[in-house]
Backbone as a chain_set.jsonl record, in Angstrom:
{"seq": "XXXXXXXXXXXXXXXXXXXXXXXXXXXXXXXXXXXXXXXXXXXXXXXXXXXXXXXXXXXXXXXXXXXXXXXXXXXXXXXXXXXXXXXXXXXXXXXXXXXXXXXXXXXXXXXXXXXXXXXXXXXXXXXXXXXXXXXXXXXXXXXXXXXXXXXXXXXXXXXXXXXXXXXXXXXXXXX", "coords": {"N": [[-34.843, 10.096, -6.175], [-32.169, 12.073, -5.886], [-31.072, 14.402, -3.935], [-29.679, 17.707, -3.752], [-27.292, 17.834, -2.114], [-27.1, 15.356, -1.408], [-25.916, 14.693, -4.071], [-23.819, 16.594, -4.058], [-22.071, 15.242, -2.015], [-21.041, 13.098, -3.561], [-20.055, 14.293, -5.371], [-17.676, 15.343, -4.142], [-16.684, 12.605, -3.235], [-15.831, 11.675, -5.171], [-14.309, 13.49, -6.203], [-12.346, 13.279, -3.954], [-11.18, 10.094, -4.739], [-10.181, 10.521, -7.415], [-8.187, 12.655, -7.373], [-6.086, 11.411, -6.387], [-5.008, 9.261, -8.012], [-3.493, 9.026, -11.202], [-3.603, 7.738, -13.853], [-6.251, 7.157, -15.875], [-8.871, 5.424, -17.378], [-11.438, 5.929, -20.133], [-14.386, 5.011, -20.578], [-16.794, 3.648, -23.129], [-19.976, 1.86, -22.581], [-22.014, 1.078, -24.182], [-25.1, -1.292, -24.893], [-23.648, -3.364, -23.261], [-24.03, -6.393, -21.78], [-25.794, -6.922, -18.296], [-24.779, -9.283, -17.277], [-22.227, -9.419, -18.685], [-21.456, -6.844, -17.417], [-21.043, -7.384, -15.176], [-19.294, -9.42, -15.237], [-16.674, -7.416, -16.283], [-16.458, -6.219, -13.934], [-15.442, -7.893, -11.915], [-13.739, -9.082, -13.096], [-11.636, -6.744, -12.729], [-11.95, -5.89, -10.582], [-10.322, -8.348, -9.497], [-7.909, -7.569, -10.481], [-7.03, -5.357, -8.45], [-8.139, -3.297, -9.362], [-9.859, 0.0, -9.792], [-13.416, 0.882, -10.919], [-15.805, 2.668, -11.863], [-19.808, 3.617, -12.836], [-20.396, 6.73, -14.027], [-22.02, 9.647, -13.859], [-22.619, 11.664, -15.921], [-22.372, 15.034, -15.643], [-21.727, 14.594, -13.187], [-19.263, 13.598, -12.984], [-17.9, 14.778, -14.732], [-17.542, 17.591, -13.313], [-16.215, 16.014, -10.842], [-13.334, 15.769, -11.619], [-12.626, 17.686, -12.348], [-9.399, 19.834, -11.521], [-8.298, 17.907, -10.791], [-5.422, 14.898, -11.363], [-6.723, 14.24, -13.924], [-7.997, 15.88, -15.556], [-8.306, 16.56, -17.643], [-9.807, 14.358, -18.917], [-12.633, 15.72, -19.189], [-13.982, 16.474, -21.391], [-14.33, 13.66, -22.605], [-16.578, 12.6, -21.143], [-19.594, 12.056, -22.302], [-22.259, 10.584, -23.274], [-22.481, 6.949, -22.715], [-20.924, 6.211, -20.084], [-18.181, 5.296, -18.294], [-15.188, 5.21, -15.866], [-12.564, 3.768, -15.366], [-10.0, 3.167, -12.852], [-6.387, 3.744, -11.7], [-4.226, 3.839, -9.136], [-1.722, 3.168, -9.25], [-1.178, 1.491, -10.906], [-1.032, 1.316, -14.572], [-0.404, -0.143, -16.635], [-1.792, -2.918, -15.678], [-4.216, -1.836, -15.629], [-5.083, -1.106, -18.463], [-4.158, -3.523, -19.331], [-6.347, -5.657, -18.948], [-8.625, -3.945, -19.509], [-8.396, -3.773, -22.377], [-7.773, -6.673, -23.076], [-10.588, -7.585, -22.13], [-12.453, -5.926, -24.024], [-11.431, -6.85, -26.838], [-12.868, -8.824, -26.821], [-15.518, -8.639, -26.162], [-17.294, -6.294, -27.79], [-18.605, -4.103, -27.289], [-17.609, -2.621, -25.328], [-16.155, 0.373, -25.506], [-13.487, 2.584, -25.637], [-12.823, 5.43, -25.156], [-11.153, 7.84, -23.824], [-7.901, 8.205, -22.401], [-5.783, 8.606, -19.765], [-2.482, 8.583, -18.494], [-0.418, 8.574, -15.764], [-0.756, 11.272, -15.681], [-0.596, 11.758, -18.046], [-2.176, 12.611, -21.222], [-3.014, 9.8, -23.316], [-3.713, 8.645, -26.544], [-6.475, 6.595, -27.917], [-5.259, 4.292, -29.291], [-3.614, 3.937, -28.345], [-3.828, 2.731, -26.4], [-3.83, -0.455, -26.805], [-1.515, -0.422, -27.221], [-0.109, 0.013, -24.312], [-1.355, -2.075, -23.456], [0.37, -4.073, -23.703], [2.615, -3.769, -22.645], [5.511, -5.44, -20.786], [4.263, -5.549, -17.107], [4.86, -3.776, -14.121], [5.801, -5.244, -12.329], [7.43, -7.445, -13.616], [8.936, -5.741, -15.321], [10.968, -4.75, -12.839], [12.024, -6.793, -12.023], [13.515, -7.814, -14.054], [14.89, -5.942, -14.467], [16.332, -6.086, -11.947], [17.576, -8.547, -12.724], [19.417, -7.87, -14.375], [20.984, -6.202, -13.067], [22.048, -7.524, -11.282], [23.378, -9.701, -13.128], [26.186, -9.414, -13.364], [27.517, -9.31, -11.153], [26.831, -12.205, -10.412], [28.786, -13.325, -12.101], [30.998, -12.612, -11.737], [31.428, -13.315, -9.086], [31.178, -16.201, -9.991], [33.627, -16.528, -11.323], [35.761, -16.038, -9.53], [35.21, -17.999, -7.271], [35.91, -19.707, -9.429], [38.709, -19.623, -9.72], [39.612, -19.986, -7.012], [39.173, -22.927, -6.758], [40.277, -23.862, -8.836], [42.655, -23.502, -7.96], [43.099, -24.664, -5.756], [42.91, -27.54, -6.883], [45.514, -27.831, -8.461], [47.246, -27.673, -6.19], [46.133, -29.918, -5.044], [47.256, -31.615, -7.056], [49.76, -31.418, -6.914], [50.443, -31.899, -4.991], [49.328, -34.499, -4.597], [51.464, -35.757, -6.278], [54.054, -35.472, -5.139], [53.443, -36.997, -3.17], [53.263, -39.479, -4.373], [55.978, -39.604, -5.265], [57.576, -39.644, -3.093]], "CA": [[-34.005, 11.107, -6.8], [-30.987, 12.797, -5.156], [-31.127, 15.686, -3.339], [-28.549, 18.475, -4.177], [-26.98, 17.395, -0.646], [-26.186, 14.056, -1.781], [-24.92, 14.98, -5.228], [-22.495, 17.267, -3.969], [-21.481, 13.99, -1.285], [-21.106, 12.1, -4.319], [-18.945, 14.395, -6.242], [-16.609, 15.542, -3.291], [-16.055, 11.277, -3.392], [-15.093, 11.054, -6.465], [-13.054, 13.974, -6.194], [-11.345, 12.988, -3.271], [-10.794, 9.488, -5.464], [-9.459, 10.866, -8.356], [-6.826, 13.482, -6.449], [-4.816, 10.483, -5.906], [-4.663, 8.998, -9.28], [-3.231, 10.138, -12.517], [-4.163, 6.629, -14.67], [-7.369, 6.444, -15.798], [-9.583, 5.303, -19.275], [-12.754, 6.521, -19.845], [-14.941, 3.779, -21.733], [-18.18, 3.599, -23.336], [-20.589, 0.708, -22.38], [-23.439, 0.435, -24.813], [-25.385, -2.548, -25.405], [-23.282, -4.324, -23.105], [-25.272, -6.419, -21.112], [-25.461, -7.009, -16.826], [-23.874, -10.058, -16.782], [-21.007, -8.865, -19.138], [-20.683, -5.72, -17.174], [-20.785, -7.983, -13.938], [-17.798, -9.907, -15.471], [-15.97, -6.586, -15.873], [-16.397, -5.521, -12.842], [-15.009, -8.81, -11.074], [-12.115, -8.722, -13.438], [-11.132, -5.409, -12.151], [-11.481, -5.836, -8.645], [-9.255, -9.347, -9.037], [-6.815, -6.918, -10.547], [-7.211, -4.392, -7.809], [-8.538, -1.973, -9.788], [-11.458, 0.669, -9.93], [-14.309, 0.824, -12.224], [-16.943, 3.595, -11.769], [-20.494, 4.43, -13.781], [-20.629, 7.911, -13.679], [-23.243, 10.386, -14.332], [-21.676, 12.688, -17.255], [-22.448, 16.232, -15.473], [-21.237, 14.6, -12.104], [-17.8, 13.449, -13.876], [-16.859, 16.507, -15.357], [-17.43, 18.583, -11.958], [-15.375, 15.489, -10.192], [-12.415, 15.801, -12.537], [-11.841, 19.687, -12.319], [-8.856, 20.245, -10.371], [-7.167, 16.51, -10.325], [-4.949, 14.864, -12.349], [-7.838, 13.598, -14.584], [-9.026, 16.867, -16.082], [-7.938, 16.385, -19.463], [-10.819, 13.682, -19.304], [-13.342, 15.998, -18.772], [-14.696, 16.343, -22.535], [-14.912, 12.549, -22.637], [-18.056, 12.334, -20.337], [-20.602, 12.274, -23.105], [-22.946, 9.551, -23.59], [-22.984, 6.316, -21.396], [-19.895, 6.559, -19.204], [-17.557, 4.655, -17.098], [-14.146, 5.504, -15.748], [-11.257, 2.52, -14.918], [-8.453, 3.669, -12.767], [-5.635, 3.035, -10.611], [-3.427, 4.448, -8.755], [-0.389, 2.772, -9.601], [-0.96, 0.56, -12.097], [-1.847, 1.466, -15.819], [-0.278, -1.496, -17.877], [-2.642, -3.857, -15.671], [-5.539, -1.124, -16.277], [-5.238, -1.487, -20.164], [-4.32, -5.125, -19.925], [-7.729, -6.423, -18.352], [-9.628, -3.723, -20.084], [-7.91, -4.543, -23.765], [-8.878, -8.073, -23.204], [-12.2, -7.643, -21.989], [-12.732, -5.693, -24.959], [-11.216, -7.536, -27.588], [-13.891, -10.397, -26.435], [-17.156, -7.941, -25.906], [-16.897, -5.29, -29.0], [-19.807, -2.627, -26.998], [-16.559, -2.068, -24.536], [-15.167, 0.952, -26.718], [-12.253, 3.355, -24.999], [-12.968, 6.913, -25.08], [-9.849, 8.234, -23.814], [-7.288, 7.977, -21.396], [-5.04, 9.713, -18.942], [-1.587, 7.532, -17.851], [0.925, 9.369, -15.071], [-0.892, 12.559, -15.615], [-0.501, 12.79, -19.59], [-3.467, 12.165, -22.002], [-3.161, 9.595, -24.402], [-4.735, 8.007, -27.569], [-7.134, 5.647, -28.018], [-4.354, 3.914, -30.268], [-1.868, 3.91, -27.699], [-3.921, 1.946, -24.892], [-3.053, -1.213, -26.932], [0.085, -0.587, -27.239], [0.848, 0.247, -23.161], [-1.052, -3.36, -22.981], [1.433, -4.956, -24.513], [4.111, -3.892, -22.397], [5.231, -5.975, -19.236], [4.016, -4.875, -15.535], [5.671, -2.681, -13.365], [6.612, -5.778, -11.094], [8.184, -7.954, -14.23], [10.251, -5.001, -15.688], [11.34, -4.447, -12.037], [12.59, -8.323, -12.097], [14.42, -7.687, -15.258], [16.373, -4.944, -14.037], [17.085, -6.757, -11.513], [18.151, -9.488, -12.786], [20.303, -7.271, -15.209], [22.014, -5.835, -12.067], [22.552, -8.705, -10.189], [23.99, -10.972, -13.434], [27.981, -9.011, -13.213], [27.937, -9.732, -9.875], [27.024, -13.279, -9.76], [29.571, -14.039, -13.132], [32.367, -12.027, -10.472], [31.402, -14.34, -7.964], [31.423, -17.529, -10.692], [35.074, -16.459, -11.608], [36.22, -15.619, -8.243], [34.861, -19.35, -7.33], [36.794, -20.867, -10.51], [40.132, -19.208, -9.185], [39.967, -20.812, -5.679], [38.764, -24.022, -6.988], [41.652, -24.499, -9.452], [44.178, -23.358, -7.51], [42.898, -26.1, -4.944], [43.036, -28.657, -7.035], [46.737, -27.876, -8.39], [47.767, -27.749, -5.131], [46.309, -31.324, -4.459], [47.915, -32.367, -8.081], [50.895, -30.906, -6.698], [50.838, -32.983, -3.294], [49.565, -35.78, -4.687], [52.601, -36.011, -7.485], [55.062, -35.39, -4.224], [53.345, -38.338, -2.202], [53.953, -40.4, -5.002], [57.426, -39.623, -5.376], [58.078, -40.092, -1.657]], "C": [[-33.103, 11.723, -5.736], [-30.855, 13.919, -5.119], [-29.547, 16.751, -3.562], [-27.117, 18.25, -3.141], [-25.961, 16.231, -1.29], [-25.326, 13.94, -3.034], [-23.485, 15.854, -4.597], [-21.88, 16.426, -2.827], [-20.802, 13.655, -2.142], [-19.736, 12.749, -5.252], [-17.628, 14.724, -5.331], [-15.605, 14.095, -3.299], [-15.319, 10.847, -4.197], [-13.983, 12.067, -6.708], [-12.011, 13.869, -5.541], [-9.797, 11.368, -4.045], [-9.755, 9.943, -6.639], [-8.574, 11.968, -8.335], [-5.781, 12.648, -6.378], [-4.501, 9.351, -7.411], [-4.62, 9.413, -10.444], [-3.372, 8.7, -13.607], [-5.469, 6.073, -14.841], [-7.704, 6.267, -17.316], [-11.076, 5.698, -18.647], [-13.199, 5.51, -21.149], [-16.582, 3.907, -21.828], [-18.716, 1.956, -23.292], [-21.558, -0.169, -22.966], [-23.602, -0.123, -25.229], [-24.358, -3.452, -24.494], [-24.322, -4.778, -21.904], [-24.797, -6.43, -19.566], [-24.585, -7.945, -16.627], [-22.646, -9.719, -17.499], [-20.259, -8.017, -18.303], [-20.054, -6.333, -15.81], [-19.357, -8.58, -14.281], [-16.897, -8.943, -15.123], [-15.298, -6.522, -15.031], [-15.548, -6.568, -11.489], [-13.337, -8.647, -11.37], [-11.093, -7.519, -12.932], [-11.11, -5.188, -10.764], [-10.587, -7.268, -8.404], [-8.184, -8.632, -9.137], [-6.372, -5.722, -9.806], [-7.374, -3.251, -8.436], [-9.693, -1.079, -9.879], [-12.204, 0.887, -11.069], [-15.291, 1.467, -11.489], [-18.216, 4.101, -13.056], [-20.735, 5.336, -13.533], [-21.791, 8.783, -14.145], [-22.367, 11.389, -15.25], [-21.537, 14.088, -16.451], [-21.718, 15.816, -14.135], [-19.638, 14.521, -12.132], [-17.237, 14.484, -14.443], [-16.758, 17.202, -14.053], [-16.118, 17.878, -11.572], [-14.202, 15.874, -10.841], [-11.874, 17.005, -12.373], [-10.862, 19.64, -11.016], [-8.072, 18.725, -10.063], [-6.898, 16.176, -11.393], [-5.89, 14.21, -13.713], [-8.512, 14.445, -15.31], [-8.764, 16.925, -17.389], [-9.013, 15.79, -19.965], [-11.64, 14.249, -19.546], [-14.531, 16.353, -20.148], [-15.203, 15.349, -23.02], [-16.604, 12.378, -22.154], [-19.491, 12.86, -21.205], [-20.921, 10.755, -23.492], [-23.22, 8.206, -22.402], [-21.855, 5.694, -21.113], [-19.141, 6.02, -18.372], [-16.018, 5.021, -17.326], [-13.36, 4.679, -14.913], [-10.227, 3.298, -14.259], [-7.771, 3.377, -11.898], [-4.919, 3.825, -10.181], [-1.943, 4.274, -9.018], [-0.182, 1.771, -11.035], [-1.839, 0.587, -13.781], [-1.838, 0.642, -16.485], [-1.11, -2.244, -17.749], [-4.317, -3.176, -15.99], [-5.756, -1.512, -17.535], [-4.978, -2.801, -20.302], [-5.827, -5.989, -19.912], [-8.648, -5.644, -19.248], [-9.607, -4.003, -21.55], [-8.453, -5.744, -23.917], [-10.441, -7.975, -22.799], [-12.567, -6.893, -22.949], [-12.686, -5.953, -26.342], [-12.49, -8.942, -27.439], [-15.207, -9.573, -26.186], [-16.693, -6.315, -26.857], [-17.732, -4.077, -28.442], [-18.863, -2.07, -25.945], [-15.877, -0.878, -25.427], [-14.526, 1.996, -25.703], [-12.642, 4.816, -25.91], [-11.925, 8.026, -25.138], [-9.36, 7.757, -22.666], [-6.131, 9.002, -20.843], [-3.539, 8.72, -18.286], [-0.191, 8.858, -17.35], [0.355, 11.13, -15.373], [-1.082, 12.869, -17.117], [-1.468, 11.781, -20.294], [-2.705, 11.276, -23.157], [-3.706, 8.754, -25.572], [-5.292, 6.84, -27.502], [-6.132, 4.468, -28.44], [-3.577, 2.917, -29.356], [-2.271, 3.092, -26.338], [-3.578, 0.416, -25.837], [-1.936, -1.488, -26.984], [1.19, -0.888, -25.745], [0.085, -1.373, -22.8], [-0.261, -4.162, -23.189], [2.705, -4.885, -23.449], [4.075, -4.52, -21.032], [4.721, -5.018, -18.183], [5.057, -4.51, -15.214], [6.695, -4.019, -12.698], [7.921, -6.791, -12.188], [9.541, -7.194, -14.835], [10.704, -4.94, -14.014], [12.094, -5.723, -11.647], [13.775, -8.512, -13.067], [15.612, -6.889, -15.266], [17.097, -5.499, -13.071], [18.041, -7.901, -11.497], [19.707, -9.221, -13.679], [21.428, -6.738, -14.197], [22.517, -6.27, -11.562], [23.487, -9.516, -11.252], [25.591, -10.44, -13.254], [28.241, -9.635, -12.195], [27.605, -11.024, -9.804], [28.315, -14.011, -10.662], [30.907, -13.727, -12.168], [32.465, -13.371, -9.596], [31.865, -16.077, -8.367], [33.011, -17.627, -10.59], [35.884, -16.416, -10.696], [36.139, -17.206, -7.556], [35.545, -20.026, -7.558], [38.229, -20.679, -9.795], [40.748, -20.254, -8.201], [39.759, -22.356, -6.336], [39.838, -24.523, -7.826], [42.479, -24.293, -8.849], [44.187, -24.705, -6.187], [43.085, -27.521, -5.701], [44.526, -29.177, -8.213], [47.309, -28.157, -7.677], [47.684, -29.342, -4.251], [46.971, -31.76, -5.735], [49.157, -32.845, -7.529], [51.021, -32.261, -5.604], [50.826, -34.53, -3.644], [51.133, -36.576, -5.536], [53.74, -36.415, -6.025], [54.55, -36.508, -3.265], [53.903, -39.261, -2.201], [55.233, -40.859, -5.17], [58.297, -40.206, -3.965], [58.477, -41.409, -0.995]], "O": [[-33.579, 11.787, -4.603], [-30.539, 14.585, -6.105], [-28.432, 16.239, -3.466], [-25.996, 18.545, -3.557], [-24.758, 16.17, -1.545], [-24.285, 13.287, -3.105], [-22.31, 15.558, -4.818], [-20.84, 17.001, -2.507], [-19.616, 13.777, -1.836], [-18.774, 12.121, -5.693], [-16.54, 14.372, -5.786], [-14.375, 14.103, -3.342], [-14.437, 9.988, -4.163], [-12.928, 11.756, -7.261], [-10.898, 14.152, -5.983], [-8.566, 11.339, -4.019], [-8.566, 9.624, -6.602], [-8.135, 12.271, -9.444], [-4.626, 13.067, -6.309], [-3.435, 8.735, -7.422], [-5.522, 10.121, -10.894], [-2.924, 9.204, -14.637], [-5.904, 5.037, -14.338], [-7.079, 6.761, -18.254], [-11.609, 5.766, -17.54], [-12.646, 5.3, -22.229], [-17.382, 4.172, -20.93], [-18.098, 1.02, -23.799], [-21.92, -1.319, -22.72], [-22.875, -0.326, -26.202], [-24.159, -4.519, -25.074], [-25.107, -4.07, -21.274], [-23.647, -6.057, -19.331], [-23.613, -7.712, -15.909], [-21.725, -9.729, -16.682], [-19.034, -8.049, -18.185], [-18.958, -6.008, -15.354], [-18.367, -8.231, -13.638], [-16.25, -9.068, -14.083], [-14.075, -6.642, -14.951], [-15.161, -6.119, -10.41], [-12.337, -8.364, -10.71], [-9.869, -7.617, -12.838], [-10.411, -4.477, -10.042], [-10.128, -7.439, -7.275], [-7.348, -8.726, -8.238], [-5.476, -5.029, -10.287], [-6.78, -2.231, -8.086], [-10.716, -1.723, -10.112], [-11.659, 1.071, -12.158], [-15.695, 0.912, -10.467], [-17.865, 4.771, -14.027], [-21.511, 5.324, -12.577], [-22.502, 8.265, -15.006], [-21.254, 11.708, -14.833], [-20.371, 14.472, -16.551], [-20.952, 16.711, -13.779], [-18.896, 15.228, -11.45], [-16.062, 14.849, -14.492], [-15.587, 17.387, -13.721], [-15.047, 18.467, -11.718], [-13.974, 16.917, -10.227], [-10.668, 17.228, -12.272], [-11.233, 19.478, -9.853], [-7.321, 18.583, -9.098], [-7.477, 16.583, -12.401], [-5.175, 13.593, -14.502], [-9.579, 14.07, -15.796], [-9.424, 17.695, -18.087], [-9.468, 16.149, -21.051], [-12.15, 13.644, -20.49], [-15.737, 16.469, -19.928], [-16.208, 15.432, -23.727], [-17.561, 12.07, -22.864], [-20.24, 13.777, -20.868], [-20.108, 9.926, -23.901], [-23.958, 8.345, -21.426], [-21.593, 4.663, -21.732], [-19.535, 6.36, -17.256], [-15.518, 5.146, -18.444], [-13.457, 4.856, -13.699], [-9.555, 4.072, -14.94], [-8.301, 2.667, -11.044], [-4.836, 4.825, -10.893], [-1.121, 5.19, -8.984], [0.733, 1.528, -11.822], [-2.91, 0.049, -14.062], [-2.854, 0.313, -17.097], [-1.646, -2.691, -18.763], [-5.293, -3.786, -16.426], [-6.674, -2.307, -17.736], [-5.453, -3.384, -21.277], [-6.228, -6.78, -20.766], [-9.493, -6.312, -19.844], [-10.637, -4.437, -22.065], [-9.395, -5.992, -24.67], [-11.318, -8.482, -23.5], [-13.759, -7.199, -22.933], [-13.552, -5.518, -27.101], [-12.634, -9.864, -28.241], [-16.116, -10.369, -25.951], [-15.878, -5.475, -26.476], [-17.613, -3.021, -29.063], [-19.213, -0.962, -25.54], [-14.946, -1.274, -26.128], [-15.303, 2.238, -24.779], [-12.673, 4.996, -27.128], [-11.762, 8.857, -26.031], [-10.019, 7.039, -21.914], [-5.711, 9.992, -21.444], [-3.917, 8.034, -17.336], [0.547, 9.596, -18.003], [1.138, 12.071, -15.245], [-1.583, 13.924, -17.505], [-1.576, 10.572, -20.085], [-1.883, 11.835, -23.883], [-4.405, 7.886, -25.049], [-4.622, 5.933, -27.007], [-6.303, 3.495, -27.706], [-3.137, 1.773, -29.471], [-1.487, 2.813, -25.431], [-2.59, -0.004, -25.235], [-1.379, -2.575, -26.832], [2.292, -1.427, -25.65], [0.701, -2.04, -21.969], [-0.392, -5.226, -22.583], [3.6, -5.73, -23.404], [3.151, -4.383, -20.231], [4.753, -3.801, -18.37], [6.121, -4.76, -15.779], [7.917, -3.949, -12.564], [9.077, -6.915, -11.783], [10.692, -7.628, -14.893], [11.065, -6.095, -14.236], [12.923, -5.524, -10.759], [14.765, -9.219, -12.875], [16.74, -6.991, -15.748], [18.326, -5.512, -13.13], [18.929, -8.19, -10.695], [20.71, -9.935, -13.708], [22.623, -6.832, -14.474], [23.571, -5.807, -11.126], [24.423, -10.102, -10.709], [26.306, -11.386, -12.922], [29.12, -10.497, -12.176], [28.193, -11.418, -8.797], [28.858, -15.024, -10.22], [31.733, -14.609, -11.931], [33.376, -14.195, -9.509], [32.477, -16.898, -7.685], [33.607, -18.512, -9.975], [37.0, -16.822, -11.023], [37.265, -17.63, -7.299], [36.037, -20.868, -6.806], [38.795, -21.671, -9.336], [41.723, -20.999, -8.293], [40.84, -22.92, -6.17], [40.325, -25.617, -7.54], [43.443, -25.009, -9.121], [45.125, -25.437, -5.87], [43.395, -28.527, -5.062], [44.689, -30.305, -8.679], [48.17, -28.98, -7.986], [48.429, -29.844, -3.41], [47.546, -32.781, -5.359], [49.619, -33.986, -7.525], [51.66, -33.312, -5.657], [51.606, -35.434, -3.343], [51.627, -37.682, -5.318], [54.179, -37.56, -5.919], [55.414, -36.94, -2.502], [54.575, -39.892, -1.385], [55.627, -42.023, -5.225], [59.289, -40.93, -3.878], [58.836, -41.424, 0.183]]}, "num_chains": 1, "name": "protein.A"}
């Protein structure tokens, strides 16, 4: 058993943790089994992400005071909290699928960028691309003017070069 010592270690950790991220879900686990949860837990560290079982009374303390306190009514029953620091779409993507495929995975609530929201609404932010694909898209949206400039700018020189040999060649001929 854990000495009052080490509990208050334990929650300072998790508070220091959850100070620095504002994306988390709070999920219930029951009935799932070890090797399921073991899956989880792999899936989530391929996707660099965190996955914590918490103790309910230790989770509410941690939470007070970071962006995560909205959660803090969640922490009833048997408890785990997913989160990232930067990345929520791949949070709800991995945990969406791993729950769609193991039904004792059920979503509690969630917290994304600081603002709470619905159970509802974590399928929905899986759905939407990653940070790094929309960030590809814009780019590619910014970059296409400028390469069609560059196409046309291209065509210009390129016809006027090959008038200019029409031209010469016509006057060779004639010569």
């Amino acid at each position: 058993m854990k000495t009052r010592e080490q509990k208050q270690q334990d929650i300072a950790a998790l508070k220091q943790e959850f100070s620095n991220t504002g994306n988390a879900l709070v999920v219930s686990f029951q009935g799932l089994t070890v090797g399921k949860d073991w899956e989880l837990r792999r899936a989530l560290e391929k996707a660099e992400l965190n996955y914590r079982v918490v103790k309910n009374t230790l989770g509410k303390i941690a939470v007070e005071g970071t962006p995560l306190e909205p959660l803090k009514d969640h922490f009833v029953g048997m408890t785990a909290i997913a989160y990232s620091e930067t990345d929520p779409v791949g949070l709800a993507k991995v945990l969406s699928k791993f729950a769609k495929e193991n039904a004792q995975l059920t979503f509690k609530a969630g917290v994304v960028e600081g603002r709470v929201i619905n159970v509802k609404d974590v399928d929905a932010l899986a759905a939407l691309p990653s940070k790094e694909e929309l960030i590809s898209k814009l780019m590619f949206v910014l970059n296409s003017p400028a390469q069609r400039i560059a196409t046309a700018v291209n065509g210009v020189a390129r016809n006027l070069a090959v008038v200019i040999k029409q031209i010469a060649d016509q006057k060779g001929g004639q010569a």
